[in-house]
C-alpha positions in Angstrom: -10.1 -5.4 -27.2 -7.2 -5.6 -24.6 -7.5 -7.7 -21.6 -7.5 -6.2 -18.3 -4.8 -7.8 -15.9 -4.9 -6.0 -13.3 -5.4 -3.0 -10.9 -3.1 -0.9 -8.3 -3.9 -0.3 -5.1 -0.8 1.0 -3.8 -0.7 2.3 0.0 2.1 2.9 2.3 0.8 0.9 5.2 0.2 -2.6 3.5 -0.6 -4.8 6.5 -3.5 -1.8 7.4 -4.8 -1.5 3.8 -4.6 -5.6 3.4 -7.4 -5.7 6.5 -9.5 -2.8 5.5 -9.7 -4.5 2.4 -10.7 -7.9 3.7 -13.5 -5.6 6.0 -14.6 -3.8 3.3 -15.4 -6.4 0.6 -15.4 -9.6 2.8 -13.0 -11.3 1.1 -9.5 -12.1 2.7 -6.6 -10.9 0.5 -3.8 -14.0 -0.5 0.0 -12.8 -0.3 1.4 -12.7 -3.5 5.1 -12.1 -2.7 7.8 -10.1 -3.0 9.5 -7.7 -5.3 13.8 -8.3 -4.2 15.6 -4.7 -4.7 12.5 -2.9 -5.2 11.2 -2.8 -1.8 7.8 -4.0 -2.2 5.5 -6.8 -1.6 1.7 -7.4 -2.6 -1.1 -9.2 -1.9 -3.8 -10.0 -4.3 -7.5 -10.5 -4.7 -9.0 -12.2 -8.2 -11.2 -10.2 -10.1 -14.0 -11.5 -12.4 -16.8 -10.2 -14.8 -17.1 -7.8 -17.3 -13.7 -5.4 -19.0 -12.9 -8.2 -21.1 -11.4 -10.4 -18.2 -10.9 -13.6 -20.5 -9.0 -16.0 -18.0 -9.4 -14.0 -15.6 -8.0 -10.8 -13.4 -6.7 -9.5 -9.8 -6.8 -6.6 -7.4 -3.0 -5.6 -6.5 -2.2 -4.2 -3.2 1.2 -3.4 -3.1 3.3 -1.4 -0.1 6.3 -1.6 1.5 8.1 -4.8 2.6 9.5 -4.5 6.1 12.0 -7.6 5.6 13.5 -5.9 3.0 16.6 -3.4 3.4 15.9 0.6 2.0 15.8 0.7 -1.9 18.4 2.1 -3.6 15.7 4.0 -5.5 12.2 4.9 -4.6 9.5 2.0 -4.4 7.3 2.0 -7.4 3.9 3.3 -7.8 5.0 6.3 -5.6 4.5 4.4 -2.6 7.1 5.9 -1.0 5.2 9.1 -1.3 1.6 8.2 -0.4 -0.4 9.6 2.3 -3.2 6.6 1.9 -4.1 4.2 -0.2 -4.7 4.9 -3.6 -5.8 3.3 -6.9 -2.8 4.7 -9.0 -2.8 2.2 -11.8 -3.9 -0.9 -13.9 -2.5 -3.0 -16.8 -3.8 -4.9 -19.8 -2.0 -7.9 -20.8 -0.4 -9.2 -23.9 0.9 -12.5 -25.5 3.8 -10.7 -27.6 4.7 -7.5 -25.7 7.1 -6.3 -28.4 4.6 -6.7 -31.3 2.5 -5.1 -29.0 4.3 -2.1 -28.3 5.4 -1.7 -32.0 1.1 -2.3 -33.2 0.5 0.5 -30.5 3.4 3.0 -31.8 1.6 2.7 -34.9 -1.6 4.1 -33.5 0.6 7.5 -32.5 0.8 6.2 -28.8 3.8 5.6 -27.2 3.5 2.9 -24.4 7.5 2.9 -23.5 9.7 0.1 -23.7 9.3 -3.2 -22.3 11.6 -4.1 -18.5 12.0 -7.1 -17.1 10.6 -7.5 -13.8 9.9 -10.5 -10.9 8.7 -11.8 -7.8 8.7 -14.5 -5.2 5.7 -16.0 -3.6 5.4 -17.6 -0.1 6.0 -21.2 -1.7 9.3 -19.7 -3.2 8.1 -19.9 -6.7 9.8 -17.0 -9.0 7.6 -15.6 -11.6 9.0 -12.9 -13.9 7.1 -11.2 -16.4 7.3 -8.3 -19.2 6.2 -4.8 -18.9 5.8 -1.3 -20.0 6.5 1.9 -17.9 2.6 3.4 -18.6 1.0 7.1 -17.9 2.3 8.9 -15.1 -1.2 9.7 -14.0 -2.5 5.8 -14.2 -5.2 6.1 -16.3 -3.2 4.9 -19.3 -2.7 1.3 -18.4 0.6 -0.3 -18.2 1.1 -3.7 -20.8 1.8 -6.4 -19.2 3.2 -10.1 -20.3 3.7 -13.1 -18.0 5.6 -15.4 -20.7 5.7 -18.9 -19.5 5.1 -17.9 -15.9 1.5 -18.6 -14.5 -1.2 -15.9 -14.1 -1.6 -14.8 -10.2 -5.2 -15.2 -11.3 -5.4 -18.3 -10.5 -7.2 -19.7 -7.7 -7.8 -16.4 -6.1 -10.6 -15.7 -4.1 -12.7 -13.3 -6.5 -14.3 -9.8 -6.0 -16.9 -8.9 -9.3 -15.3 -5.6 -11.0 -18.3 -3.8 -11.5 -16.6 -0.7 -13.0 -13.8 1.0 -13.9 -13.7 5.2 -14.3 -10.7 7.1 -15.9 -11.1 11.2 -14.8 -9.4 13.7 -16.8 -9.8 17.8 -17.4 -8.9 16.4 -21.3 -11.1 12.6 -21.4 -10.9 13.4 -25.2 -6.8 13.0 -25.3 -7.4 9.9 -22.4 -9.9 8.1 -24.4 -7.2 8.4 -27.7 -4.7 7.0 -25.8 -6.6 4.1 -24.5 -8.2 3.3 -28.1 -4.2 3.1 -29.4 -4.0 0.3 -27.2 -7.7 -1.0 -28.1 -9.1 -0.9 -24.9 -13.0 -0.5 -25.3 -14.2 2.9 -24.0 -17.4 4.3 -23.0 -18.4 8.1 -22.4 -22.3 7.6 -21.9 -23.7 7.4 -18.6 -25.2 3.6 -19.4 -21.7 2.2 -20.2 -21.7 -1.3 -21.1 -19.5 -2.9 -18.1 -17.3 -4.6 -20.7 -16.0 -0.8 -21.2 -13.5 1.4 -19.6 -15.6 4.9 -18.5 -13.8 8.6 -19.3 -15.4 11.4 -17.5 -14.2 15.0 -17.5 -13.3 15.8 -13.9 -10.8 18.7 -12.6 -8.1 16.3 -11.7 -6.9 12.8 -12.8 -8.1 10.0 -10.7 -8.6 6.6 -11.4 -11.7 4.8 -9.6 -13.2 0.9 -9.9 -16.0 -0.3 -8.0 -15.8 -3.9 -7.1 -18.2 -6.1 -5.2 -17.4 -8.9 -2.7 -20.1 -10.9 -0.2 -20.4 -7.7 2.0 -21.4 -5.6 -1.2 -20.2 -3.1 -3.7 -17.1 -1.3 -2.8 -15.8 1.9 -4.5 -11.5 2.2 -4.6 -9.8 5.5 -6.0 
């Protein structure tokens, strides 16, 4: 099973999203850095239990950086275009993202091809990473390899990720595409939490429940 890196909360007011987080869950949100030319900065929340985690997991809430100049194209994750905050996207990660990609073309799915990507965090370190375009909806994840760089995981404070749903009019063609990348999914009501949840709804939406010291939270 594929290893859940990471979810999306993109919103285009990030210092407002970043405290409603920290009310909501109880759980003050680290700032992870920022992404040069691309307009964007995040901060990030670990995320623990369940969904195959291994080493462990984060929350992503990524908006607009003031102290960066307009983007010569539009931020990513549609941020740009947002009326809120939304959970628009996750990511499983990978050791070899090219062997990955080419083991997942072979199960009829078509992740995209791999970019190169980076950030710098507040102590000025640059990590760079591998990854694929994913689903324009979101509820395909995104692969993701950090190479030698280490895992924002670490030494996070950490929310429990009690669920994760993917809603789709077709959950049949959804739940395909996220066996091709062998993510585990579940389509009965007593999902195991190491699984991924497809319902049938009328329109796409991705939705996690995560639970901090002030209790279960619900983002979508």
């Amino acid at each position: 099973m594929s290893e859940l890196d990471h979810l999306v909360l993109a919103t285009p007011r990030l210092s407002e999203t970043v405290e409603t987080v920290a009310h909501l869950t109880g759980l003050e949100p680290v700032e992870g850095g920022r992404h040069p030319g691309r307009g964007t900065r995040n901060f990030l929340l670990g995320l623990g239990v369940g969904l195959g985690l291994g080493h462990g997991g984060y929350l992503e809430i990524i908006g607009p950086d003031p102290d960066q100049p307009e983007p010569p194209s539009p931020r990513p994750f549609d941020v740009d275009s947002l009326a809120g905050p939304r959970l628009v996207s996750w990511a499983v990660r990978v050791q070899d993202i090219d062997a990955a990609i080419a083991a997942v073309r072979a199960q009829g799915f078509d992740p995209g091809d791999a970019s190169e990507m980076s950030r710098t965090t507040p102590r000025g370190e640059t990590l760079r990473w591998r990854l694929t375009a994913g689903s324009p909806t979101g509820l395909v994840p995104f692969l993701i390899d950090w190479g030698d760089s280490p895992h924002p995981s670490f030494a996070l404070p950490r929310l429990n990720l009690l669920r994760l749903t993917a809603v789709h009019p077709d959950p049949d063609a959804i739940s395909a595409r996220l066996r091709a990348i062998s993510v585990d999914v579940a389509e009965a009501d007593d999902a195991p939490r190491t699984a991924v949840a497809v319902r049938p709804g009328i329109r796409e939406m991705l939705s996690a429940v995560v639970e901090g010291p002030k209790g279960a939270v619900a983002l979508f």
